[in-house]
N, C-alpha and C positions, 0 to 999 in steps of 0.2 A: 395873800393877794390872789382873787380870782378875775382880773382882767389888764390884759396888756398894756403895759407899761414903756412909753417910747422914750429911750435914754441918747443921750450923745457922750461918747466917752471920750480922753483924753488924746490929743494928737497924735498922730503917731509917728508921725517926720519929727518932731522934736523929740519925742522919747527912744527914739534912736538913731538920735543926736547924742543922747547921754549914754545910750549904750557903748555906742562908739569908742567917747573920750573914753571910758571908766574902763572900757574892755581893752582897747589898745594903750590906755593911759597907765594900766596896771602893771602891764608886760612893759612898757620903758622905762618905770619906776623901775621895777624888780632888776631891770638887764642896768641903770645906770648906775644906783646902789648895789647892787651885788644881793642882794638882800631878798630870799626866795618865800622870805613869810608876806611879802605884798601880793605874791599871788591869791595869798586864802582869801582877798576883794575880788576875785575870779567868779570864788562860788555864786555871793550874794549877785551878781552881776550876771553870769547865766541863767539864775532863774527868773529874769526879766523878760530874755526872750521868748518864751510861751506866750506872754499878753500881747504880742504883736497879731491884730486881727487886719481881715480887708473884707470888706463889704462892697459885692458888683453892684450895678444898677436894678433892680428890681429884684433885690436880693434881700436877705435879711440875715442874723446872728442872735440866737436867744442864749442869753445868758444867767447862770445858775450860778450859786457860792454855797457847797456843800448840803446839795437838794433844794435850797430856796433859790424861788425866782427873781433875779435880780432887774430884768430887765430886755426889752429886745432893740438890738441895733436896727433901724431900715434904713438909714442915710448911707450912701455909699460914700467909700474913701477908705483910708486907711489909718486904724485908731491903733491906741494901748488900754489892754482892763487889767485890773487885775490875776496874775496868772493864777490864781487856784480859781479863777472863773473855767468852770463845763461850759463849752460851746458848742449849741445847735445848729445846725442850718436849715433853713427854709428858705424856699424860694417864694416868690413874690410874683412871676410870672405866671399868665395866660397859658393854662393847658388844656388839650383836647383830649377824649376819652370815645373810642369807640367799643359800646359794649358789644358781647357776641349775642349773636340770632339766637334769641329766648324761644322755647315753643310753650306758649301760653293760651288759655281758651278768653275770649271774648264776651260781651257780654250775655250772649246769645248760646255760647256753649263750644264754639266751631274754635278746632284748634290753628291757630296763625301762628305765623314766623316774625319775630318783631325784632328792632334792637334800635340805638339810641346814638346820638352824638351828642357829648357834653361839654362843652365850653365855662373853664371853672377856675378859680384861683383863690388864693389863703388870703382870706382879709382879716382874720384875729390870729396872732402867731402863738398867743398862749391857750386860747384852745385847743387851735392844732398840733404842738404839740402835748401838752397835759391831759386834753378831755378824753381822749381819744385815743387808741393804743396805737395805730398807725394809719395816719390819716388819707393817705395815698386808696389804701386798701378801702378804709371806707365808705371813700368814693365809689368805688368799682360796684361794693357788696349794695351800698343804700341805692343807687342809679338801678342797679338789677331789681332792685325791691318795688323804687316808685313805676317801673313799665310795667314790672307783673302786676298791679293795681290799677292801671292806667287801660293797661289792655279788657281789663274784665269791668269797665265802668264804661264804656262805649265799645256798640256792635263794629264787625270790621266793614259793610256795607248795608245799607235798607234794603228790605225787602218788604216792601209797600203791598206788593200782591199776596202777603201772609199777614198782613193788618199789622205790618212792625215796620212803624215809619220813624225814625227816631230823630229830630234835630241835626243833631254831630254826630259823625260816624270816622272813623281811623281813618279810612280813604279818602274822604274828599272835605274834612274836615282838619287840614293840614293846621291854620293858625291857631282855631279853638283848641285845638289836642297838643300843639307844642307850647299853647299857654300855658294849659294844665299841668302838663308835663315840668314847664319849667318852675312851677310853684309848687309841685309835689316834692322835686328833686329839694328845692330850695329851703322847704321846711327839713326836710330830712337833714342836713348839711351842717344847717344852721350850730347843732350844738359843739361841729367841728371847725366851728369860723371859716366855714366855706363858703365864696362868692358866686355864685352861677349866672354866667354872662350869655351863655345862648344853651337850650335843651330842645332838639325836635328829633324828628323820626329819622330814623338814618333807611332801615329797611323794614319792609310790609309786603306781606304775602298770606295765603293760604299756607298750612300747613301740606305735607306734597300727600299724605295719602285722602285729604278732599280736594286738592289742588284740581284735577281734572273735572270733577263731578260739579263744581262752583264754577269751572271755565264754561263748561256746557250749560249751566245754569243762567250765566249772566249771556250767553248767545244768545237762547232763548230769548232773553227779557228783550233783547236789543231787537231779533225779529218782529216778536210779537208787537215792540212799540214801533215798529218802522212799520207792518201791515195795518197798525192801526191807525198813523199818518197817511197812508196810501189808498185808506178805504174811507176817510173823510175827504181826500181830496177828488179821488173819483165820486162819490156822492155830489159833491160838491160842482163838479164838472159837469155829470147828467143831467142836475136839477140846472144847470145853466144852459144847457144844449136843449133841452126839452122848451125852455122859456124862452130863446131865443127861436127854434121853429116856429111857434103857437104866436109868438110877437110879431115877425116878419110873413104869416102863413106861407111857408113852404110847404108845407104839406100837413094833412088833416090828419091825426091820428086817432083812433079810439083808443079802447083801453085797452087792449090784448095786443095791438100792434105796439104800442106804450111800452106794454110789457117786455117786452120780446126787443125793444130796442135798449131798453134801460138792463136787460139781462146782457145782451151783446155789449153792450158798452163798458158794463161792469166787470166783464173775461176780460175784455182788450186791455181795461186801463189798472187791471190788479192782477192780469199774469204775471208769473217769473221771466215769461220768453215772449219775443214776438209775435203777435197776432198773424196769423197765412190768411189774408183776406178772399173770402167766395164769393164771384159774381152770380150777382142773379139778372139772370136777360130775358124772366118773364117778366109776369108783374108781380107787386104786392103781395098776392094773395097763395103766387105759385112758386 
C-alpha cells in the first residue's frame, strides 16, 4: 500500500465494557470458587489493554501490524485495534515555522538577509510518516531551500538608473514573491504530504556590511528624483510667469532682461533655503 488509508476502528466504550466484566469477573470467580487457576483468564485479558487508543480533534493515529501499514485513525474519540498494532502520532493541526535570517545573494549578486513564515500542516499521514525520515525536519530543511532559490531569481530592488528595471523585485513586490514562494515551498512538501496554507516574507534586508552603502545609495535616488520634481515644476512656474507678464503687459522685456529673470526665479524656486530678497531703487538697467 502506497497511499493512506482512512479506517474507523472498534468502539472503545464497549471494549472496555468487556474488559471490565472479564478482568474483575475473573478475580470474583477465582475469590468465590477458591480456585486460583481462573486467574490464568487474567493474562489473555491484560493484553487487551494496549489496543485502547484515543484520537484528539485534529489529531490522527497511524497504525502498523508488524511493519505493514494497516491503516490511519483521523476521527477523534476513543477506539480498540488490535494490540500488536505500532502506533503513530501525527497531528493534523495548523503549524507555523519561522525560519532563521538566511544571508543569501540576490539576483543581482548583493548579499541580503531573508527569512520566511510558513503556515503548514499534514494532509497525507502515510507519507509523512513513511516517505520521509522525519517530516518535521523536512520542513525546516526544504523551506530554507525554496528562499535560497527565491532570493536569487528576483533583485532585492531596481535600479532603473543602471538599465536594470525588473518587473518584481523582494521589496515592493510582496504578493508576486509570496506567490512564488508559496508554490516553490508547496512543490518541495509535496512528497511529504505536506499542506501549505500561507508562505511569505517574514524579514528583508541588505546584508549589514552593504547595508550602509545601499542606504546612501537609495538617498541619493530619493534626492535626485525630488530635484527633478522641483526643476519641472519651477520650469513650469517661469514659463507661466513670463506668459502671464507678456499677456497682461506689465512690463516689456527683451531678451537678456528675460534672461536674468528666468535665472533669479530659477535660484529662488530650487534653492535648499530661503531666498534674502535685494531691493533695487534704481531702474532696470541699474
Amino acid at each position: 500500500m502506497k497511499e493512506e488509508k482512512i479506517i474507523v476502528p472498534a468502539n472503545g466504550y464497549l471494549m472496555l465494557f468487556v474488559f471490565l466484566v472479564l478482568f474483575f469477573g475473573t478475580i470474583a470467580t477465582a475469590i468465590v470458587t477458591g480456585n486460583p487457576e481462573f486467574l490464568l483468564i487474567l493474562i489473555p485479558t491484560i493484553f487487551l489493554a494496549p489496543g485502547f487508543i484515543m484520537v484528539q480533534p485534529n489529531g490522527s493515529k497511524v497504525l502498523l501490524l508488524f511493519g505493514k501499514y494497516v491503516g490511519t485513525v483521523k476521527k477523534n474519540g476513543f477506539y480498540w485495534v488490535n494490540p500488536f498494532y505500532t502506533k503513530k502520532k501525527i497531528s493534523l493541526r495548523a503549524s507555523n515555522f519561522d525560519s532563521e535570517r538566511l544571508k543569501v545573494n540576490d539576483k543581482l549578486g548583493n548579499p541580503i538577509m531573508i527569512s520566511t513564515i510558513l503556515v503548514w500542516r499534514v494532509h497525507n499521514t502515510y507519507k509523512a510518516a513513511f516517505d520521509v525520515d522525519n517530516y518535521e525536519n523536512f520542513v525546516r530543511v526544504q523551506t530554507d531551500a525554496a528562499v535560497r532559490k527565491l532570493a536569487s531569481m528576483y533583485p532585492y530592488d531596481n535600479f532603473a538608473d543602471e538599465g536594470v528595471d525588473e518587473d518584481i523585485t523582494l521589496r515592493s513586490s510582496l504578493n508576486e514573491v509570496s506567490t512564488a514562494l508559496e508554490k516553490e515551498i508547496e512543490e518541495r512538501l509535496l512528497i511529504a504530504g505536506i499542506e501549505v496554507l500561507e508562505a511569505r516574507i517574514g524579514y528583508l534586508a541588505y546584508a549589514q556590511e552593504i547595508a550602509n552603502a545601499m542606504l546612501k545609495r537609495q538617498q541619493a535616488t530619493a534626492i535626485v528624483a525630488a530635484r527633478h520634481k522641483i526643476v519641472e515644476g519651477a520650469v513650469s512656474m517661469v514659463e507661466m510667469a513670463i506668459e502671464q507678464l507678456n499677456k497682461k503687459e506689465v512690463v516689456h522685456l527683451d531678451e537678456e532682461r528675460k534672461a536674468a529673470m528666468v535665472s533669479n526665479l530659477m535660484v529662488v524656486l530650487c534653492g535648499d533655503k530661503d531666498a534674502s530678497p535685494v531691493l533695487n531703487t534704481g531702474t532696470l538697467s541699474h
